[in-house]
Rosetta silent file (secondary structure, phi, psi, omega in degrees, C-alpha in Angstrom):
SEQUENCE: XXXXXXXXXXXXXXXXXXXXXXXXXXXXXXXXXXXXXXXXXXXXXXXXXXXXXXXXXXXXXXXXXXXXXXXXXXXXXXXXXXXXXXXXXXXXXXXXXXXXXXXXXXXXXXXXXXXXXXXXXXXXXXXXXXXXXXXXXXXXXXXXXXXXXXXXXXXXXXXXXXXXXXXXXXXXXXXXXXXXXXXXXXXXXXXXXXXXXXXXXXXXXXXXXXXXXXXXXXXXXXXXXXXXXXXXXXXXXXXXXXXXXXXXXXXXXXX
SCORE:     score description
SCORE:     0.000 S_00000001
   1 L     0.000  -29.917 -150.348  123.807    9.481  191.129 S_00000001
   2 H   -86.385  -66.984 -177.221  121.433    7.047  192.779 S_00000001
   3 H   -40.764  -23.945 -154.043  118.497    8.157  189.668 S_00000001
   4 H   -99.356  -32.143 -167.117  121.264    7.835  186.689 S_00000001
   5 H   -58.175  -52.394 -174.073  122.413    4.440  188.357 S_00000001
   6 H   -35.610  -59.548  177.533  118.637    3.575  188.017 S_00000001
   7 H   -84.358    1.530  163.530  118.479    4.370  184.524 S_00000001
   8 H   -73.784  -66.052 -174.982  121.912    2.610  183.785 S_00000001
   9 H   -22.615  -61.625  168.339  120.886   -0.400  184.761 S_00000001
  10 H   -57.474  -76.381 -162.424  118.442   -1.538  181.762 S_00000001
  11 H   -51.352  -10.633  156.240  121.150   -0.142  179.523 S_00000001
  12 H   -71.651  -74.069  166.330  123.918   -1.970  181.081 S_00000001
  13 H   -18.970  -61.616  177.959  121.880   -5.109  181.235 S_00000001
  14 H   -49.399  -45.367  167.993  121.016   -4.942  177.588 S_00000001
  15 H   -81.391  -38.952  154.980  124.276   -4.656  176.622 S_00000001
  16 H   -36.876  -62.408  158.054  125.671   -7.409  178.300 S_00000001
  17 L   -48.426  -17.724  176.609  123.333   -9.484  176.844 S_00000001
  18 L   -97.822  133.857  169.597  124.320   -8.669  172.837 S_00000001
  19 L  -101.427   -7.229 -173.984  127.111  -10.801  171.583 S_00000001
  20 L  -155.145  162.116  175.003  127.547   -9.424  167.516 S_00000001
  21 L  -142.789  141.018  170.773  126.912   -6.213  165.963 S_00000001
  22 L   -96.798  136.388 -165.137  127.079   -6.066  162.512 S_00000001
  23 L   -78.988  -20.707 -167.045  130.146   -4.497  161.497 S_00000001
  24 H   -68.076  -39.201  166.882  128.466   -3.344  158.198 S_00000001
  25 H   -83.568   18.235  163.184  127.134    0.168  159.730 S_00000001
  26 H  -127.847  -13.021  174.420  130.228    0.854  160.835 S_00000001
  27 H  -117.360   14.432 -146.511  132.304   -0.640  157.878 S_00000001
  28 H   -45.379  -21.588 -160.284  129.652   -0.805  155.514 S_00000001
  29 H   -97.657  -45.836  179.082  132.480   -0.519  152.257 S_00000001
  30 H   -47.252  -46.135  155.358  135.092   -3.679  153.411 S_00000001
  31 H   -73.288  -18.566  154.983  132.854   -5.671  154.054 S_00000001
  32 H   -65.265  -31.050  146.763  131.487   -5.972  150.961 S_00000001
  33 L   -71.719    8.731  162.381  135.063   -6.749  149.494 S_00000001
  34 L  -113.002  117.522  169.061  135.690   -9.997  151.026 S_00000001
  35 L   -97.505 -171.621 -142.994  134.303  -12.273  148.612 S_00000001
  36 L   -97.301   -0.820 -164.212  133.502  -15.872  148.330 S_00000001
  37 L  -102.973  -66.729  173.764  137.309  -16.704  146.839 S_00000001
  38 H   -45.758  -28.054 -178.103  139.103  -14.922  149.576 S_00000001
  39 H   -75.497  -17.941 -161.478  136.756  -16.742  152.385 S_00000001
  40 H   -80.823  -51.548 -157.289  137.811  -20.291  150.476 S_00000001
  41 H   -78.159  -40.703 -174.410  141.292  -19.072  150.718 S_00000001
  42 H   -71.782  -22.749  177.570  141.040  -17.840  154.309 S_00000001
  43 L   -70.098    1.804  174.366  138.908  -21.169  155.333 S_00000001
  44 L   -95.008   -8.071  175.651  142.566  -23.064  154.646 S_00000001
  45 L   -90.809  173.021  152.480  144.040  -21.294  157.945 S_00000001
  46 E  -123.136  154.536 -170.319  142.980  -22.402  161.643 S_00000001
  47 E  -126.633  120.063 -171.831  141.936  -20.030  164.187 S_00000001
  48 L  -170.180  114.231  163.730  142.242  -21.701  167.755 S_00000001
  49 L    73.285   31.159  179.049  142.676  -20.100  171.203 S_00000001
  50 L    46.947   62.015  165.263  142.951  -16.509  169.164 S_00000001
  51 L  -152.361  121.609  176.560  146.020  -17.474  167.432 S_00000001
  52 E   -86.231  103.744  174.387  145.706  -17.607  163.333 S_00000001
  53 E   -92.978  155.664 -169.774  147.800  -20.461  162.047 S_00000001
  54 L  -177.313 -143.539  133.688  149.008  -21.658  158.407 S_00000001
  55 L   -73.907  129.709  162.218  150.782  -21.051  155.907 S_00000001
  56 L   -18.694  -71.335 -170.150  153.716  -18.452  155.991 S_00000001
  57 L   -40.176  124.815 -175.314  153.644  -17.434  152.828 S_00000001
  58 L   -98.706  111.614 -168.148  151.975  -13.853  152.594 S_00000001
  59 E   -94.244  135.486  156.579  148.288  -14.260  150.233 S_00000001
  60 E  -136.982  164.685 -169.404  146.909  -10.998  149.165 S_00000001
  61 E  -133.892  126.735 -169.934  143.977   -9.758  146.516 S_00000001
  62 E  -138.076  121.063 -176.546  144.237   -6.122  145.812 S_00000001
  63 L  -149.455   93.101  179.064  140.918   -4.787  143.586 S_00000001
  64 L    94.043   36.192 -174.971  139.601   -1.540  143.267 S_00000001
  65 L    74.902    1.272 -166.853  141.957    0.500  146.069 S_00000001
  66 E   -82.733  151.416  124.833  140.930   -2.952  148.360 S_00000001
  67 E   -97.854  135.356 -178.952  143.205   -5.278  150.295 S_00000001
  68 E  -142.559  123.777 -160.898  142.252   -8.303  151.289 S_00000001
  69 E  -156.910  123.217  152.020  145.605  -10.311  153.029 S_00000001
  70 E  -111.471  114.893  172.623  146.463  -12.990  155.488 S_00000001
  71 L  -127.805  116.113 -170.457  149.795  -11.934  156.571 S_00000001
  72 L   -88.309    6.219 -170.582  150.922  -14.101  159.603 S_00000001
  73 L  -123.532   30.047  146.988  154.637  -12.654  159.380 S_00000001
  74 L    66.901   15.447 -161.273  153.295   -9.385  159.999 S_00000001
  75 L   -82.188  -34.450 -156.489  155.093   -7.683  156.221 S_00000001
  76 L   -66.344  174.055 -123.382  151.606   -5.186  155.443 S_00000001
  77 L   163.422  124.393  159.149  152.396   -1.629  157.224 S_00000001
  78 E  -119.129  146.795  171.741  149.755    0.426  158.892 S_00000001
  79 E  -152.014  164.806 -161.180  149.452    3.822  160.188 S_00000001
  80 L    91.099  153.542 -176.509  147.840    5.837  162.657 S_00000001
  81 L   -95.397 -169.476 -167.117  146.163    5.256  165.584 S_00000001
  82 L   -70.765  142.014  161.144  143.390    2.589  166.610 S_00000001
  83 E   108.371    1.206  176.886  139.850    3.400  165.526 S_00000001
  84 L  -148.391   40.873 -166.953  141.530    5.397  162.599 S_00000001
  85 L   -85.973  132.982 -176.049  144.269    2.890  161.282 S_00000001
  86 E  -128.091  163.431 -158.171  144.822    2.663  157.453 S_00000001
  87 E  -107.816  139.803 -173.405  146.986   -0.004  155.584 S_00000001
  88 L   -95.464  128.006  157.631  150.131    2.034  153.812 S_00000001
  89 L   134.118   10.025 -170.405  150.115    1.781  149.676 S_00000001
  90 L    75.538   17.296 -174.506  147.052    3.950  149.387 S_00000001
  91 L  -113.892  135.416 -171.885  144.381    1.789  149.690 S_00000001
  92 L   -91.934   10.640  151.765  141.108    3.069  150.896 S_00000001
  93 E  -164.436  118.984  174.237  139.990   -0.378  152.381 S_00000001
  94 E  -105.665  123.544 -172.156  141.746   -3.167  154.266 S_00000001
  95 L  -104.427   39.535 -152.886  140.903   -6.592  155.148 S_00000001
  96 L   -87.323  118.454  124.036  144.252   -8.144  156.754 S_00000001
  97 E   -21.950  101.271  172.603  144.506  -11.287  158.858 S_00000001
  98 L  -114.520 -165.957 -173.732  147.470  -11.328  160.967 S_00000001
  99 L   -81.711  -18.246  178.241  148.563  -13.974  163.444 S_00000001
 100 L  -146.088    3.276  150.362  146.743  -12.600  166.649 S_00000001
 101 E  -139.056 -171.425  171.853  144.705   -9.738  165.453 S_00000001
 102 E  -129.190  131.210  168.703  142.771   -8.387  162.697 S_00000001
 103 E   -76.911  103.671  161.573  143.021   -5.074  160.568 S_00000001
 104 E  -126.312  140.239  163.475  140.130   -3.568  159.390 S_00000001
 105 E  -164.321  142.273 -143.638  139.671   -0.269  157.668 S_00000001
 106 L  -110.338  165.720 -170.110  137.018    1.192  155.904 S_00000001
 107 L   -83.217  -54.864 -156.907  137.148    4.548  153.086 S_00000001
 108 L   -65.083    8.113  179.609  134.727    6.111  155.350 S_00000001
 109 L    75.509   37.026 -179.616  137.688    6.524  157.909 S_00000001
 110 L  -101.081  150.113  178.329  136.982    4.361  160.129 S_00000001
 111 E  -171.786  159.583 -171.302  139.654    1.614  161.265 S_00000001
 112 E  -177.239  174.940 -161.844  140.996   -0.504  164.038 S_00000001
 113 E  -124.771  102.741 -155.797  142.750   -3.071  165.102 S_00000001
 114 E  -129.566  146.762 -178.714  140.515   -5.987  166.857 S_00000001
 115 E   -90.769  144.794 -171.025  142.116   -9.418  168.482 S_00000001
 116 L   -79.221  127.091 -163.449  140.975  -12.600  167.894 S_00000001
 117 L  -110.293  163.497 -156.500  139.143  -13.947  171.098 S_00000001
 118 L   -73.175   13.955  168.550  139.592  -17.102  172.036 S_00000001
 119 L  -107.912   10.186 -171.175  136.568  -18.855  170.875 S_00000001
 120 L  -111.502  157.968 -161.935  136.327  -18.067  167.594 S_00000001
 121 L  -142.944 -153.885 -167.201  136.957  -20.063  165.072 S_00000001
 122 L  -131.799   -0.117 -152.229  136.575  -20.366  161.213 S_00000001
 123 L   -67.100  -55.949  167.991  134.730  -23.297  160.584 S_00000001
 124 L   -83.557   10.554 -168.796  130.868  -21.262  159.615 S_00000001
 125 L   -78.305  138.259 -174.020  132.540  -18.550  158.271 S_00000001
 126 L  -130.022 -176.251  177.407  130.640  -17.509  154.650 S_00000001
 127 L   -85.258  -33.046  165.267  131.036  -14.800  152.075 S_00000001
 128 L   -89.529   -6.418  173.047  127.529  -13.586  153.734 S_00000001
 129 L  -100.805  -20.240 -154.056  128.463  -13.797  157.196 S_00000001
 130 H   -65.044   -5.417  166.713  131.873  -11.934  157.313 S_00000001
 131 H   -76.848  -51.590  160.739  129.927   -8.922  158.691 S_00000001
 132 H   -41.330  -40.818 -170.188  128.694  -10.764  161.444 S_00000001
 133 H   -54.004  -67.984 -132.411  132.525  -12.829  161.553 S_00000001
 134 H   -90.399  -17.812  147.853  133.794   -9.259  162.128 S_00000001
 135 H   -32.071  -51.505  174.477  131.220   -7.815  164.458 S_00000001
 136 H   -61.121  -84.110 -172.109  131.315  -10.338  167.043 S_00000001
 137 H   -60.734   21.418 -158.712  134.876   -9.672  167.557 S_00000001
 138 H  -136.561  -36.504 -142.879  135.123   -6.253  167.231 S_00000001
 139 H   -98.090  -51.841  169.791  131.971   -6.016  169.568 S_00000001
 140 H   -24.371  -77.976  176.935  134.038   -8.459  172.026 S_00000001
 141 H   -71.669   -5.953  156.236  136.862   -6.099  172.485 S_00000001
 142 H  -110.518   19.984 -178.321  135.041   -2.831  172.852 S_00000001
 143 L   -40.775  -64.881 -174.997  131.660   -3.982  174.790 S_00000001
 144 H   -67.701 -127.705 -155.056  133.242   -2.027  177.941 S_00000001
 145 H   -19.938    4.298 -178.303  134.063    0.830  176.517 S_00000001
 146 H  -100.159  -57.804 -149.943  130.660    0.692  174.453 S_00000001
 147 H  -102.171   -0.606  153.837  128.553    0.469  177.862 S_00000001
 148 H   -63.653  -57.458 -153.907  131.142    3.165  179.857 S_00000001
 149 H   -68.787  -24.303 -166.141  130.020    5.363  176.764 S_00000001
 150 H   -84.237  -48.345 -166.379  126.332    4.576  177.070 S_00000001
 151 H   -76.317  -27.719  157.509  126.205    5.028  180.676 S_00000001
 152 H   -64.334  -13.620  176.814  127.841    8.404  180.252 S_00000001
 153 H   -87.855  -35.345  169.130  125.450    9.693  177.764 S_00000001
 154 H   -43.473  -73.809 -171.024  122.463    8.395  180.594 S_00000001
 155 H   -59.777  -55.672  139.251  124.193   10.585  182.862 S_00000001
 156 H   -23.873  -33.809 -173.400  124.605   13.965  180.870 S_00000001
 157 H   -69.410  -74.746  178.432  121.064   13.017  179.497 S_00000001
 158 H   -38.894  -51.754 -153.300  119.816   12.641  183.366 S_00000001
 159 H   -79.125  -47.295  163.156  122.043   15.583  184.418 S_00000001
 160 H   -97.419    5.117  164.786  120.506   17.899  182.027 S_00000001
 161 H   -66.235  -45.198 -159.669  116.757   17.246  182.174 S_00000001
 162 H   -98.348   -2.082  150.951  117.290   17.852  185.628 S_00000001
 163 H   -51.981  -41.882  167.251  119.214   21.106  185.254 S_00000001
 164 H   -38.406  -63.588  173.706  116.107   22.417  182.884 S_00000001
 165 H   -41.163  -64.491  177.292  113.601   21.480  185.331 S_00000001
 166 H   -95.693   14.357  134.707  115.682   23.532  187.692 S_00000001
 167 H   -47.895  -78.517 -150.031  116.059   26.586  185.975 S_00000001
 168 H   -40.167  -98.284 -142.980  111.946   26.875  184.939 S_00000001
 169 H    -8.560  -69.997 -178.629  111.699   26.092  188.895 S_00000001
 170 H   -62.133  -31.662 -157.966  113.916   29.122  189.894 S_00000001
 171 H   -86.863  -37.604  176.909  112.929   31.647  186.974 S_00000001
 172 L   -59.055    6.841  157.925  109.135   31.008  188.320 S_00000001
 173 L  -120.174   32.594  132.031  109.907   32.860  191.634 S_00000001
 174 L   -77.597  -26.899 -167.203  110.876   36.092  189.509 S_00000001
 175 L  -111.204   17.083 -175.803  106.972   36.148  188.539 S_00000001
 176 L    31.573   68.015 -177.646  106.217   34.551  191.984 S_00000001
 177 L   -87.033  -49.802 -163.161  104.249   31.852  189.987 S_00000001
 178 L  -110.771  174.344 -168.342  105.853   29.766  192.883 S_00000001
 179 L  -129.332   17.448  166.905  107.173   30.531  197.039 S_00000001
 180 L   -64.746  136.843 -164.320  110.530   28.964  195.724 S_00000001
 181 L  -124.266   -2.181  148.251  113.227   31.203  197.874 S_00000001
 182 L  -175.693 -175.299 -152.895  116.268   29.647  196.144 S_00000001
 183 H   -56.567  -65.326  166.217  118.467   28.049  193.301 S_00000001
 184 H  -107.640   34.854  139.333  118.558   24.794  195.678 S_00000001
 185 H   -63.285  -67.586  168.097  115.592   24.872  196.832 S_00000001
 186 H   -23.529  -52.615 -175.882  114.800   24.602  192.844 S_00000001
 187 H   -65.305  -42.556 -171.329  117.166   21.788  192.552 S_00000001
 188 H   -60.869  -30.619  169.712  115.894   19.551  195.497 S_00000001
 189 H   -56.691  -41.198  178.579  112.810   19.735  193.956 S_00000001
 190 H   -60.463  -57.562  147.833  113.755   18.993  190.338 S_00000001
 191 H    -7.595  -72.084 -166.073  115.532   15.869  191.933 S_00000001
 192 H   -59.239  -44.287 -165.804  112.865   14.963  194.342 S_00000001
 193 H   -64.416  -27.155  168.217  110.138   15.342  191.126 S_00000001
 194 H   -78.777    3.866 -171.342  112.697   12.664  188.866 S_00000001
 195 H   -60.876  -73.543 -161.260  112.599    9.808  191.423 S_00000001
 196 H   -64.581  -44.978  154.253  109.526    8.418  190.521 S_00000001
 197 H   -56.694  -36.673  144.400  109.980    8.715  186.435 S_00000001
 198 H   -10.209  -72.863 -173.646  113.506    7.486  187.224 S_00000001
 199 H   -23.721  -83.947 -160.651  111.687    4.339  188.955 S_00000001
 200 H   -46.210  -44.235 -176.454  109.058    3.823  186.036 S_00000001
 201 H   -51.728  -55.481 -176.776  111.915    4.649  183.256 S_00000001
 202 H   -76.615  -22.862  170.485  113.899    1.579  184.846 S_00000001
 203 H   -89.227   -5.397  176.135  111.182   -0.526  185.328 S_00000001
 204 H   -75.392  -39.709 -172.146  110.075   -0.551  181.748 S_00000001
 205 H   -46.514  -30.613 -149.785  114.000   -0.769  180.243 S_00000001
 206 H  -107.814  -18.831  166.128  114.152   -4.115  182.339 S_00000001
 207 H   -85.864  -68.575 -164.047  110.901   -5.465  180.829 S_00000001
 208 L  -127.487  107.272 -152.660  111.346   -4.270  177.382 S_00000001
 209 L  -111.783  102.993 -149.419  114.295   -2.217  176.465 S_00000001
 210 L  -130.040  118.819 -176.817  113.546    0.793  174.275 S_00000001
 211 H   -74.838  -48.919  175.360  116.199    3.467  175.166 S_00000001
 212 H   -50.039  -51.107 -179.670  114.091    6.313  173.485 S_00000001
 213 H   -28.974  -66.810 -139.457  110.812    4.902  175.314 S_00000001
 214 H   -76.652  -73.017 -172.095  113.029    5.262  178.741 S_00000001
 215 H   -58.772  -21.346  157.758  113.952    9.039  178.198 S_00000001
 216 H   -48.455  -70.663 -149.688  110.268   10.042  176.920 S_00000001
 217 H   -63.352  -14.307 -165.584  109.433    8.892  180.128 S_00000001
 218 H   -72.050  -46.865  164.436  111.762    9.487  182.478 S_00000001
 219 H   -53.283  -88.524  172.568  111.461   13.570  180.913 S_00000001
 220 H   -41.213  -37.340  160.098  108.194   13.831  180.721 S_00000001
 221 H   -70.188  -44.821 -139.105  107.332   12.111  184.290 S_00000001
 222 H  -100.844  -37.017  150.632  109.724   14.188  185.571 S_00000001
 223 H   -37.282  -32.107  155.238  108.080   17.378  183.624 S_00000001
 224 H   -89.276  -15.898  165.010  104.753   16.328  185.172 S_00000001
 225 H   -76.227  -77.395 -164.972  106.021   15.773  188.546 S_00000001
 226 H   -39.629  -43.765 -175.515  107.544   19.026  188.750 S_00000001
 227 H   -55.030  -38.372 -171.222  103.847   20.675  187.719 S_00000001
 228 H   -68.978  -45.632 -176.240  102.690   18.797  190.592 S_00000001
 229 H   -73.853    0.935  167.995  105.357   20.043  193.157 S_00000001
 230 H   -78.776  -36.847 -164.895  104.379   23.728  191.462 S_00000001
 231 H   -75.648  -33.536 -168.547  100.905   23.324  192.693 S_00000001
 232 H   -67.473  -59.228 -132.561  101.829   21.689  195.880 S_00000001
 233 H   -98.982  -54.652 -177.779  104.174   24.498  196.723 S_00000001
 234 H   -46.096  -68.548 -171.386  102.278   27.412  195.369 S_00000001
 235 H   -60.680  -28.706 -146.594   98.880   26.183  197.367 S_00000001
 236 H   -96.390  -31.919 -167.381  100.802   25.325  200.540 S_00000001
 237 H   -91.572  -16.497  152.111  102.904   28.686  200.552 S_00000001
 238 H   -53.874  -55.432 -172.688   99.987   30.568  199.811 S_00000001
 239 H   -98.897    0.656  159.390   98.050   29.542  202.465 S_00000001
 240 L   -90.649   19.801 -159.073  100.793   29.733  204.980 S_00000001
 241 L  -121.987  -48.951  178.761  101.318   33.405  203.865 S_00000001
 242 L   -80.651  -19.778 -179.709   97.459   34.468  204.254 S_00000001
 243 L   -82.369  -39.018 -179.532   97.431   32.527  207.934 S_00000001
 244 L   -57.319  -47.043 -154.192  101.178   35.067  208.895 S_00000001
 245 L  -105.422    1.342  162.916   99.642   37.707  207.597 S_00000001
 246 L    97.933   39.404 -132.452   96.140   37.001  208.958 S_00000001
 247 L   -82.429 -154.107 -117.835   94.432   36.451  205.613 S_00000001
 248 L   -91.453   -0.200 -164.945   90.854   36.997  204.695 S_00000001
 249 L  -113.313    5.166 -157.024   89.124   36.439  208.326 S_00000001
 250 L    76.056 -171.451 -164.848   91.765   38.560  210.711 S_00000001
 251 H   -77.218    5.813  170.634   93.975   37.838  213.350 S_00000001
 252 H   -78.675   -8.550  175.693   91.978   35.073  214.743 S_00000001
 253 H   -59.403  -64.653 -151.815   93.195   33.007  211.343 S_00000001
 254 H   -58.905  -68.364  171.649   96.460   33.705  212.723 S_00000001
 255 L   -36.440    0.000    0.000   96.218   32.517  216.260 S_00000001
């Protein structure tokens, strides 16, 4: 736990630090339907303290299977649940405004339901930004659950490098390559041999934060460690094994 924490860290850090994702690789077709008429007409509401105010009155643009709607009285119909919510009427993308959150959903089946947080406003909003608009807020509300997800993939990632390691350990004392005498023996060793790539893994992530970078190394030092603790183990158990048994000079080795 102590190594995976290690190797959290830069990837927790990192993510803390990003405020917007662009919503287009995850929505890539919706966003491309809100155009420069609908942003005029949505730049006539205010958005203050994540509450969308206006007019009543429900405006929608329907083009191509699209919706694009600010409805603050809540009349549009959705179904299904969040992360796979689609707007009722058949339409394979929806752009709806509502009074405290926003509907998005994309053909490629992706959808959700993301709340307006309480700094955003509407004021820079463009026909070329609205990916960016809906990233930042989208990015807002799942960041924790983004970096839960991240840190869980470290940890299976961590968890099975060092199961690997400690099979080859253990299968090497069927051909007594190694004096390993059991399955956790095998482990402490796979363990002890990821500390130090663990280390190295975390200290590059916090200078420069390349997640692939961090698992080359953290595998591979730990894949070169272990070679070391084969040699270490091999030479040491070797030569307490020719001293038991009195090895090339007789029993005066032994004494």
């Amino acid at each position: 736990m102590f190594l995976t924490a290690c190797l959290t860290a830069p990837v927790s850090i990192a993510l803390m630090k990003m405020d917007r994702f662009n919503a287009g690789n995850l929505l890539p077709n919706v966003v491309q339907k809100a155009d420069a008429a609908f942003i005029k007409q949505l730049k006539g509401y205010q958005l203050t303290n994540g509450r969308l105010t206006g007019a009543d009155e429900l405006y929608r643009v329907e083009k191509e299977k699209t919706l694009l709607a600010v409805d603050l009285k809540h009349e549009l119909k959705t179904s299904g649940e969040n992360g796979r919510i689609k707007a009722e009427g058949g339409y394979q993308n929806a752009l709806i405004f509502q009074s405290d959150h926003l509907i998005i959903s994309d053909q490629s089946g992706a959808g959700f339901s993301v709340r307006y947080p309480a700094k955003a406003g509407l004021n820079d909003l463009g026909a070329d930004h609205v990916g960016d608009f809906i990233g930042a807020m989208w990015f807002a509300q799942y960041k924790p659950l983004i970096i839960i997800l991240a840190c869980s993939a470290v940890f299976i990632i961590s968890l099975f490098v060092t199961a690997v390691l400690t099979g080859g350990i253990w299968i090497s004392k069927k051909s007594n390559m190694t004096g390993i005498r059991s399955f956790k023996e095998a482990a402490a060793a796979a363990v002890c041999g990821s500390a130090l790539p663990a280390a190295a893994a975390m200290a590059f992530g916090m200078i420069r934060f390349d997640f692939i970078m961090m698992l080359l190394i953290h595998s591979c030092g730990s894949a070169l460690m272990v070679s070391f603790i084969f040699r270490h183990i091999f030479k040491t158990r070797h030569h307490n094994e020719n001293l038991q048994s009195g090895g090339n000079h007789g029993k005066s080795a032994a004494i």
